[in-house]
C-alpha positions as CSV (number, residue, x, y, z in Angstrom):
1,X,6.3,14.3,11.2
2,X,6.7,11.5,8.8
3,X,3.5,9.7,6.9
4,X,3.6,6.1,5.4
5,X,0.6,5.0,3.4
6,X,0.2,1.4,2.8
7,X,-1.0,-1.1,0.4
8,X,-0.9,-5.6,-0.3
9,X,-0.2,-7.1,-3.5
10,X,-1.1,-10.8,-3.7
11,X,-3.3,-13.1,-1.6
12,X,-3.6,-13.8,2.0
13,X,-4.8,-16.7,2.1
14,X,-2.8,-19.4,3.3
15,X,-4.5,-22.1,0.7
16,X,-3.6,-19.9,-2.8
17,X,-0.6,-22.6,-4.2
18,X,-0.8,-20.1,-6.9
19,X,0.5,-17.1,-4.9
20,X,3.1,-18.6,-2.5
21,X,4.4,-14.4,-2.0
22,X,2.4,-11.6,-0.2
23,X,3.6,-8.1,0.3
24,X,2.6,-5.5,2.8
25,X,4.9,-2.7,1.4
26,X,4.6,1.3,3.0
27,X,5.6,4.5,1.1
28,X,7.0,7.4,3.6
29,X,7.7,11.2,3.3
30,X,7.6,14.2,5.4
31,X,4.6,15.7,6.1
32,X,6.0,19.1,3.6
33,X,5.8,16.6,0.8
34,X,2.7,15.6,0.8
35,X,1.0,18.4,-1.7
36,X,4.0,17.7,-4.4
37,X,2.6,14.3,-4.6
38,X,-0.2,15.0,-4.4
39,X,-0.1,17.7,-7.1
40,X,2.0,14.8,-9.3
41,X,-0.5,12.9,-8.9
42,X,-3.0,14.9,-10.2
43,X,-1.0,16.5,-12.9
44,X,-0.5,13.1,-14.7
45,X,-4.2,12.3,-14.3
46,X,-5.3,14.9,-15.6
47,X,-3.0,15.0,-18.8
48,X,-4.5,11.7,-19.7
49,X,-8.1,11.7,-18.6
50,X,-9.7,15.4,-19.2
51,X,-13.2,14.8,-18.7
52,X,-12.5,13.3,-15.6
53,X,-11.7,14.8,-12.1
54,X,-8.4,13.1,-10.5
55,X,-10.2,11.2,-7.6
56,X,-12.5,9.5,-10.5
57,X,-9.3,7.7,-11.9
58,X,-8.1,5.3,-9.3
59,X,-4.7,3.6,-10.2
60,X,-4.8,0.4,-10.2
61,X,-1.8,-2.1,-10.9
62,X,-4.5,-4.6,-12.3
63,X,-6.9,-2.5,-14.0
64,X,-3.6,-1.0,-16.3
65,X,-2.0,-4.6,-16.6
66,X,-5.8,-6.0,-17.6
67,X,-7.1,-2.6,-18.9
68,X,-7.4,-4.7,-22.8
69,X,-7.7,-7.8,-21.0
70,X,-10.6,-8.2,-18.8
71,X,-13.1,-5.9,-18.5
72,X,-14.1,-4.2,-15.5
73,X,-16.8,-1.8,-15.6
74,X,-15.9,1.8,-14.5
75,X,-12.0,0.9,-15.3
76,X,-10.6,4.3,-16.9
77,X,-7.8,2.8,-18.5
78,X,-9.7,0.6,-20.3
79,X,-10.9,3.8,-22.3
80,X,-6.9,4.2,-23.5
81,X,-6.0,3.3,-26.5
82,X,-2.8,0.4,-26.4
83,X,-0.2,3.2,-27.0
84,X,-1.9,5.9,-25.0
85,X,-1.3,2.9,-22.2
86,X,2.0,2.6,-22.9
87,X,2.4,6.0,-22.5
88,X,0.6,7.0,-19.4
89,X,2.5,3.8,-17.7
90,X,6.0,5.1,-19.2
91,X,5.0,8.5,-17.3
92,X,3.7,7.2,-14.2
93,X,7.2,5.4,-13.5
94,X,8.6,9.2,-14.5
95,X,6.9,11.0,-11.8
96,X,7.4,8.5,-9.3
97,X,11.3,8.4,-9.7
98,X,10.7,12.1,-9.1
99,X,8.9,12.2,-6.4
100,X,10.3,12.7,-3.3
101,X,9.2,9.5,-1.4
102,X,11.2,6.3,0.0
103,X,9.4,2.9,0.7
104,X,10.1,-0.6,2.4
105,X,8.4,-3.6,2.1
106,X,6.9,-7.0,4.4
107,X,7.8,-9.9,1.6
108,X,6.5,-13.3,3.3
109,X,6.8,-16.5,1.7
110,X,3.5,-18.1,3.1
111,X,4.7,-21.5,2.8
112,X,8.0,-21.1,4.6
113,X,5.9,-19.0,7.4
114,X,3.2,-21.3,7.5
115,X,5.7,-23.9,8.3
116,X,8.4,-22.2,10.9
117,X,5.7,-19.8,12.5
118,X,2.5,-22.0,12.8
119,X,0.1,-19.7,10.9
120,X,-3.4,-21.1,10.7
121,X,-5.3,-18.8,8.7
122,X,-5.1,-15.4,6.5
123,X,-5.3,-13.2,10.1
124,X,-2.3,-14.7,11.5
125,X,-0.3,-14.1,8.2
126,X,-1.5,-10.9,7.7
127,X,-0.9,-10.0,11.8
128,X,3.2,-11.1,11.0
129,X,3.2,-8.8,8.3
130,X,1.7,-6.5,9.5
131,X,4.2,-6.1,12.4
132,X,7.1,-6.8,10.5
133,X,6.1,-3.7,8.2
134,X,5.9,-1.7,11.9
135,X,8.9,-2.7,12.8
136,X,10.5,-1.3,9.8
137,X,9.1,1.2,9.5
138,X,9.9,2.2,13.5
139,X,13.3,1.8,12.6
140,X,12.6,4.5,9.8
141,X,11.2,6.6,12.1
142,X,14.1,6.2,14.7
143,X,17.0,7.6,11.4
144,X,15.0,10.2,10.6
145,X,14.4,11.0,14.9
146,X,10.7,11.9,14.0
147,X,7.4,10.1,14.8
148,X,4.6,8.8,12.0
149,X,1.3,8.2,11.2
150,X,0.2,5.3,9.1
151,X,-2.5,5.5,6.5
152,X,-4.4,1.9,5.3
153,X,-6.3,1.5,2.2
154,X,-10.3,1.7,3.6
155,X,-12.7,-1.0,2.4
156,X,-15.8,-3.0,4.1
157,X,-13.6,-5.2,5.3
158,X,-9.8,-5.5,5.9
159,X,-7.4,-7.7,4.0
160,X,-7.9,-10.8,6.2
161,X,-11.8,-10.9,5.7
162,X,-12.5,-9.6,9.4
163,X,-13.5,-5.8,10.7
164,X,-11.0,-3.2,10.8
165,X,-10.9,-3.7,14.6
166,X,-8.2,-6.4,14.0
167,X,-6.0,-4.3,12.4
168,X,-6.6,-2.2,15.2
169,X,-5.9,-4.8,17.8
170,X,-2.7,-6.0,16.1
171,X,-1.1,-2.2,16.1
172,X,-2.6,-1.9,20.1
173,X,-0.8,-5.1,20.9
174,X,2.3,-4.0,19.5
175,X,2.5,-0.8,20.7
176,X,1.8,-1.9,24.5
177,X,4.7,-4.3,23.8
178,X,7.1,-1.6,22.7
179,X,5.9,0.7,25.3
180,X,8.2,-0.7,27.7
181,X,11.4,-0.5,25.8
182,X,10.2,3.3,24.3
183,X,10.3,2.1,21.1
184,X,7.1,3.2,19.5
185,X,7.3,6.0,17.0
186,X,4.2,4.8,14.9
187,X,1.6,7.1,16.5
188,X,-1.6,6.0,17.6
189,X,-3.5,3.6,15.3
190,X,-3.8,2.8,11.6
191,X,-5.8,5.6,9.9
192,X,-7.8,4.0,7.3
193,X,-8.3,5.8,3.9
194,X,-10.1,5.2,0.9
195,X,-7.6,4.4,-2.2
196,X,-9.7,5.8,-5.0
197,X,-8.9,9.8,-3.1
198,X,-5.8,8.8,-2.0
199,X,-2.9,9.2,-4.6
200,X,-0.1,8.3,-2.3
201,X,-2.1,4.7,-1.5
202,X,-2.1,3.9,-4.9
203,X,1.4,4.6,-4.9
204,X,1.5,2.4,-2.9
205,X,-0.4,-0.4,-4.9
206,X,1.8,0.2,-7.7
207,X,5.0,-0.5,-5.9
208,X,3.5,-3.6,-3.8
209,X,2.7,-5.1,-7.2
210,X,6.3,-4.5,-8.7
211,X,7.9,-6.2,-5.4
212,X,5.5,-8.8,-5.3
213,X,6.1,-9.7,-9.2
């Protein structure tokens, strides 16, 4: 069984001239990998951060790039000195290129969408990523001949403002289409995760903000 765990960088908003790029972008291993990340994870958390347990340090791609920037109470890495920064960032990119994950990537240009597909709002954007990301990552699924699950970061509300049940709905409506062509190897629906105890999300974060930038 493969897992993918997925993150955004940017906005979804279809009025952010600012941002004209969003990316939807899923990391994927087996299923045996998941306690070496993990323990990666952990490892490089702790090494930097002893008096704090490993789920009390989310990373963050903004709260490292704004640690001496803009404050942000409860930030960790605003507690790093500049070179300890450096440092933990120079490691971070260490572990990952040791890790034994792949990833791919939804990369919309929201003006060029907006224009060819008719979006009218941050849902619909978000809904044609969001399937372009499944489709991708059912192509994974179909070379490596094994089905997934899909992990989202958790939060009050999803990334387009509305309840989780529209994330929901989007994976449902795809998965009824593909049905008939036996083409669905993303399992079930979206689990839905919370980022600050879940290394492999903010894996995630940190390569969505790299593609995005």
């Amino acid at each position: 069984m493969l897992a993918f765990y997925a993150d955004e960088s940017g906005s979804f908003s279809l009025r952010d001239p600012g941002q004209p790029w969003v990316v939807l972008l899923a990391i994927g291993f087996d299923d045996d990998h998941w306690l070496m990340i993990e323990r990666a994870m952990n490892g490089l958390k702790r090494c930097y951060f002893r008096d704090r347990e490993p789920h009390d340090v989310e990373i963050r791609s903004n709260d490292i790039r704004m640690a001496h920037v803009l404050y942000r109470p409860g930030n960790p890495f605003a507690e790093l000195e500049p070179a300890s920064l450096r440092s933990f960032g120079e490691d971070l990119y260490a572990v990952v290129d040791g890790l034994p994950f792949a990833w791919c990537a939804s990369a919309v240009h929201k003006p060029t969408a907006s224009r060819d597909l008719t979006l009218r709002n941050a849902h619909d954007l978000f809904a044609f990523s969001y399937r372009h990301l499944l489709d991708r990552l059912d192509r994974w699924c179909a070379e490596a001949n094994s089905p997934a699950r899909l992990f989202i970061d958790q939060r009050d509300h999803d990334l387009h403002g509305r309840a989780h049940r529209s994330i929901v709905a989007v994976h449902d409506g795809r998965q009824l289409a593909g049905q008939a062509v036996d083409s669905v190897r993303v399992v079930e629906r979206p689990y839905f995760h919370d980022s600050s105890r879940s290394n492999h999300i903010q894996l995630a974060d940190i390569l969505a903000y790299n593609v995005l930038r």
